[in-house]
C-alpha positions in Angstrom: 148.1 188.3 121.0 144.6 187.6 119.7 141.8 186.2 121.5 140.4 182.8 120.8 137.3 182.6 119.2 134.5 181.6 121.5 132.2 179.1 120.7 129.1 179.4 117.9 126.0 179.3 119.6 123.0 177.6 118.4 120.7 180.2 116.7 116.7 180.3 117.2 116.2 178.1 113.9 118.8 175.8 114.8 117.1 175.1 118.3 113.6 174.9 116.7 114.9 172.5 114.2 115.8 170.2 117.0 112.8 170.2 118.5 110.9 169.9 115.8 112.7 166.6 115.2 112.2 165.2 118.6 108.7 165.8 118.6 108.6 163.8 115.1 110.4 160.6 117.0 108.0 161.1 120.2 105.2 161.0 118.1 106.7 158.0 116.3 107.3 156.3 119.0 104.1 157.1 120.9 102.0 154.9 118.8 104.5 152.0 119.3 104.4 152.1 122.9 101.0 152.1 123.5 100.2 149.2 121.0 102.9 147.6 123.2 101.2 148.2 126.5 97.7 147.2 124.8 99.3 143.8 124.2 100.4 143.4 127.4 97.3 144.3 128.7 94.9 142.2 126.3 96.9 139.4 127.4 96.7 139.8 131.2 92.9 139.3 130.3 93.3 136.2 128.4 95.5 135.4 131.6 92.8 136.2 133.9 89.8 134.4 131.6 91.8 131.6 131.4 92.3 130.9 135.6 88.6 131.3 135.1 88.3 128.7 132.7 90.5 126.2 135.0 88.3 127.4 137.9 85.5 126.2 136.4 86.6 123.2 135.4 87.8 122.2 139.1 84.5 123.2 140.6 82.8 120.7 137.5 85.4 118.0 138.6 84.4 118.8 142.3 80.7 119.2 142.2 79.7 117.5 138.9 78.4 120.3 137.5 79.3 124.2 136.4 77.8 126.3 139.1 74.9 128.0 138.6 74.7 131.5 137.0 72.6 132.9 139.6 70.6 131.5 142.7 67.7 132.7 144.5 66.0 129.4 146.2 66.7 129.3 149.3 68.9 132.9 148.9 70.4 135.2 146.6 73.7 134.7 145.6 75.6 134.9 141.9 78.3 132.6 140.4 81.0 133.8 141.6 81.4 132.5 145.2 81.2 129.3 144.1 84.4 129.4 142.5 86.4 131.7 144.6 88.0 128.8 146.0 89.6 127.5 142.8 90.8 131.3 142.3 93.2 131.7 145.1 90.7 133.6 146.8 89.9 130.5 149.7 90.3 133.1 152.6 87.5 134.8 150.6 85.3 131.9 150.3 85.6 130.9 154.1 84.1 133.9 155.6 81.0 133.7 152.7 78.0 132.0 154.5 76.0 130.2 151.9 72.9 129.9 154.1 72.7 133.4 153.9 71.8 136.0 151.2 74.9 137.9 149.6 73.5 140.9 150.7 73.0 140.2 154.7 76.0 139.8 157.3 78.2 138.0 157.0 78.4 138.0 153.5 78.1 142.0 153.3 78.4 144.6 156.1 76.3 147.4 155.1 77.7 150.4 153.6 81.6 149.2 154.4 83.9 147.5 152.4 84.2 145.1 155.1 82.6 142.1 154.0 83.8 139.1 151.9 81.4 140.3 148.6 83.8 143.8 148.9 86.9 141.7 148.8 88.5 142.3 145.7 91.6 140.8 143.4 93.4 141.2 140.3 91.7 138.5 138.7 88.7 141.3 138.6 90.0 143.3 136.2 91.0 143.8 133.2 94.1 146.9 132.7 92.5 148.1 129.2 89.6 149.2 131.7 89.5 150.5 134.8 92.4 147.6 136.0 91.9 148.2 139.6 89.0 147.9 142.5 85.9 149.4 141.8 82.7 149.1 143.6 78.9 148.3 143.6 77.7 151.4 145.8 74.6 152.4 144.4 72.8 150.8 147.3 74.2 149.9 150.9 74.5 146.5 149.9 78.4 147.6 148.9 80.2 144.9 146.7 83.1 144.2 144.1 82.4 144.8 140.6 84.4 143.2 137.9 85.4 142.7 134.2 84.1 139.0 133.6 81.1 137.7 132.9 79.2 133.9 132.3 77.7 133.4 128.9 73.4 133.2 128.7 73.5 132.6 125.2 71.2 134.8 122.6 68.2 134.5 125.4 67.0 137.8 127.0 66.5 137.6 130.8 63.5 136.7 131.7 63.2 135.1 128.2 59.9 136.3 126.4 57.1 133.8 125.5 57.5 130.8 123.5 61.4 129.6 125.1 63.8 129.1 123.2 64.6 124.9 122.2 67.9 125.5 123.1 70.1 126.6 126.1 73.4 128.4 126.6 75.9 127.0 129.9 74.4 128.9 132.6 70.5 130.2 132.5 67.5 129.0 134.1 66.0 125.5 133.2 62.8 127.1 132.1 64.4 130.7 130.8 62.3 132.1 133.0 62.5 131.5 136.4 65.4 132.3 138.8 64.4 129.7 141.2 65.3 127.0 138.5 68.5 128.1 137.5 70.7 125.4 135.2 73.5 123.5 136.9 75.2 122.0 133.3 77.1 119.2 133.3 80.1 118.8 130.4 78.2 115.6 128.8 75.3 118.8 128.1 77.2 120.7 126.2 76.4 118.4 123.0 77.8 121.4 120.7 81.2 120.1 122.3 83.2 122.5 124.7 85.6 123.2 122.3 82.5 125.0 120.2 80.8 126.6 123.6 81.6 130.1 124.7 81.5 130.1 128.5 82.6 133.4 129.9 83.6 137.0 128.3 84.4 140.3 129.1 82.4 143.2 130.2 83.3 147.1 130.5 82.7 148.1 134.0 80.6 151.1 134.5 82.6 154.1 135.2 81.2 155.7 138.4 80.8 153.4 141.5 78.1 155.2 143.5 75.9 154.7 140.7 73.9 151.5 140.3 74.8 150.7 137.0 74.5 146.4 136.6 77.2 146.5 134.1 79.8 144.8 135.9 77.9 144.3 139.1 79.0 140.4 139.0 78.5 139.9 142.4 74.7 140.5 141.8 72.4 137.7 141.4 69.8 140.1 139.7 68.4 140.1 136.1 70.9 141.4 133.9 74.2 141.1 136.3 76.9 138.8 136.2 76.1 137.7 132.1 76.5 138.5 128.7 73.9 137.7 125.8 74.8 136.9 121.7 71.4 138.8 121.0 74.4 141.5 119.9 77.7 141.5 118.6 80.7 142.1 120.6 80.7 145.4 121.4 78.0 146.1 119.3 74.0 147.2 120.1 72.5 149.2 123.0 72.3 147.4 126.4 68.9 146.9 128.1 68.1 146.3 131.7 65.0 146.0 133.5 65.0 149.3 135.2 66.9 153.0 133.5 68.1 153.2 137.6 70.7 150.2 137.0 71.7 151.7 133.4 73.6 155.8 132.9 73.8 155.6 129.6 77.2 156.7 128.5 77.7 155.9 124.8 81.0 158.3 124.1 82.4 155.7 126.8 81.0 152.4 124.9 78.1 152.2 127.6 75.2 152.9 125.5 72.0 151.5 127.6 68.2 151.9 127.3 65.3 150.2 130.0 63.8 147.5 129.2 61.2 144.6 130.7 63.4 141.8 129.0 67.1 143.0 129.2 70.0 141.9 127.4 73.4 143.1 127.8 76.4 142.8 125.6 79.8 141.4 125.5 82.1 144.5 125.4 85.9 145.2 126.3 88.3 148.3 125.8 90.3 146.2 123.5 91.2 147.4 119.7 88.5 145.4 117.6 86.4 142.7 119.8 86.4 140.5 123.0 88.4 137.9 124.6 86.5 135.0 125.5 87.3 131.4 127.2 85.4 128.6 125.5 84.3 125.6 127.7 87.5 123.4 127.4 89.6 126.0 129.0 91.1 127.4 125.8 91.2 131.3 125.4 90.6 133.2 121.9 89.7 136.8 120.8 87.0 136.9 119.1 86.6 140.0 116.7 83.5 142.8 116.8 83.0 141.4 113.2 82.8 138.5 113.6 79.1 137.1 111.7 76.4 137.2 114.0 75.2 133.8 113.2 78.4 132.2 114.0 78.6 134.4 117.3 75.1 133.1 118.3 76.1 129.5 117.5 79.1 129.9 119.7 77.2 130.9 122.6 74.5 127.6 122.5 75.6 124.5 123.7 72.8 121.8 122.1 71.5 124.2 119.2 73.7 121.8 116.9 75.4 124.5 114.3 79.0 123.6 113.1 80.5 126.7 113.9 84.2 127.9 114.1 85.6 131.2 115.8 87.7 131.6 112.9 
């Protein structure tokens, strides 16, 4: 009796053929999946911006006012605190000492992680950046760093001779002086809230044991904690006061340059502009071009343009 035939086995062409195939569906499929997880990402930010825009509005409801963007009379300390209550983050806020300076104990234990300005949480970050907690150790005054940032309008900091006429939600009452620093009330905001940018996003530098201020928000210093509309979203070189606070990195959409009156940008790791919350709460993504006028007249809140995001 004969044998049965054994089986045909696949020859080399056959078996590159194959592969060939499933390296067409992975790369099919490759660009699918990411624009997936970049829309679940972008909207984790608007998530986050938004609990920012309903902290705000508690702390207005609370104190009668928005808090102020930065304070140095009778110590140092940025926005942030003051709305860490209406963030979830209450254990945070009771260990912060307001009579103090953010830098000095309790507020911050010297080179450690230990104190309340160190304490991080997801509300931080936004996943198209770095998405986790990241660190202001460039001096021993160690601190959180984060993604979000308060809106100072198209004013440099300190504002160059004559002022501007107008103001954006958080700045100084004279542009100038950090002693003096606005405390806006809602009736202000004559542009009307639903016209006002109030905070946006800001790509954190990438190394932490370098002082770079961009998204040193715990900081109450010149250019930290704020974006400015002198630029569009993601667009022009960042200046701050000193090249020590700014690596410039431009392949990583950090370019930066020194300068006496800084400015620094709204900028994001999201395809094609920002997302912002506007000062009734709502959220929107604004797009990189979007015209610079408009962008400008978004981030004043008595200039009186009839502007529109859209």
């Amino acid at each position: 009796m004969r044998s049965p035939r054994s089986p045909k086995a696949f020859t080399l062409i056959e078996l590159l053929v194959v592969i060939a195939i499933i390296a067409i569906l992975i790369g099919l499929l490759l660009p699918a999946v990411q624009k997936v997880r970049e829309a679940a990402a972008r909207m984790k930010c608007s998530n986050n911006l938004k609990q920012y825009g309903l902290a705000m509005h508690n702390f207005h409801d609370a104190q009668g006012s928005l808090p102020p963007a930065s304070f140095t009379t009778p110590v140092r300390t940025s926005w942030l605190p003051y709305i860490w209550p209406y963030l979830e983050m209450g254990n945070v806020a009771a260990k912060y000492d307001f009579t103090q300076p953010f830098y000095a104990s309790p507020n911050t234990i010297v080179s450690t992680l230990n104190g309340p300005y160190a304490a991080t949480s997801p509300v931080y970050y936004c996943p198209s950046d770095r998405g986790s907690a990241c660190y202001a150790q460039g001096d021993i005054y160690w601190r959180a760093r984060g993604n979000y940032v308060v809106n100072w309008g198209p004013i440099r900091q300190p504002s160059p001779t004559p002022v501007p006429s107008f103001s954006a939600p958080f700045g100084y009452t004279d542009h100038v002086s950090r002693s003096q620093p606005l405390k806006t009330k809602f009736t202000s905001i004559t542009d009307g809230l639903s016209n006002t940018l109030l905070m946006s996003e800001q790509i954190i530098h990438t190394v932490d044991n370098q002082a770079d201020w961009r998204g040193d928000f715990l900081n109450d210093d010149e250019q930290t904690g704020k974006f400015m509309t002198i630029n569009l979203p993601n667009g022009g070189i960042d200046e701050v006061k000193s090249s020590a606070y700014c690596f410039n990195q431009p392949a990583q959409g950090l370019p930066c340059t020194s300068s006496a009156n800084g400015q620094v940008a709204a900028r994001s790791r999201h395809t094609g502009g920002v997302n912002v919350v506007l000062c009734d709460g709502s959220v929107q993504f604004i797009r990189n071009s979007i015209d610079l006028q408009v962008w400008q007249g978004m981030s004043t809140m008595n200039g009186g343009e009839i502007v529109s995001p859209n």
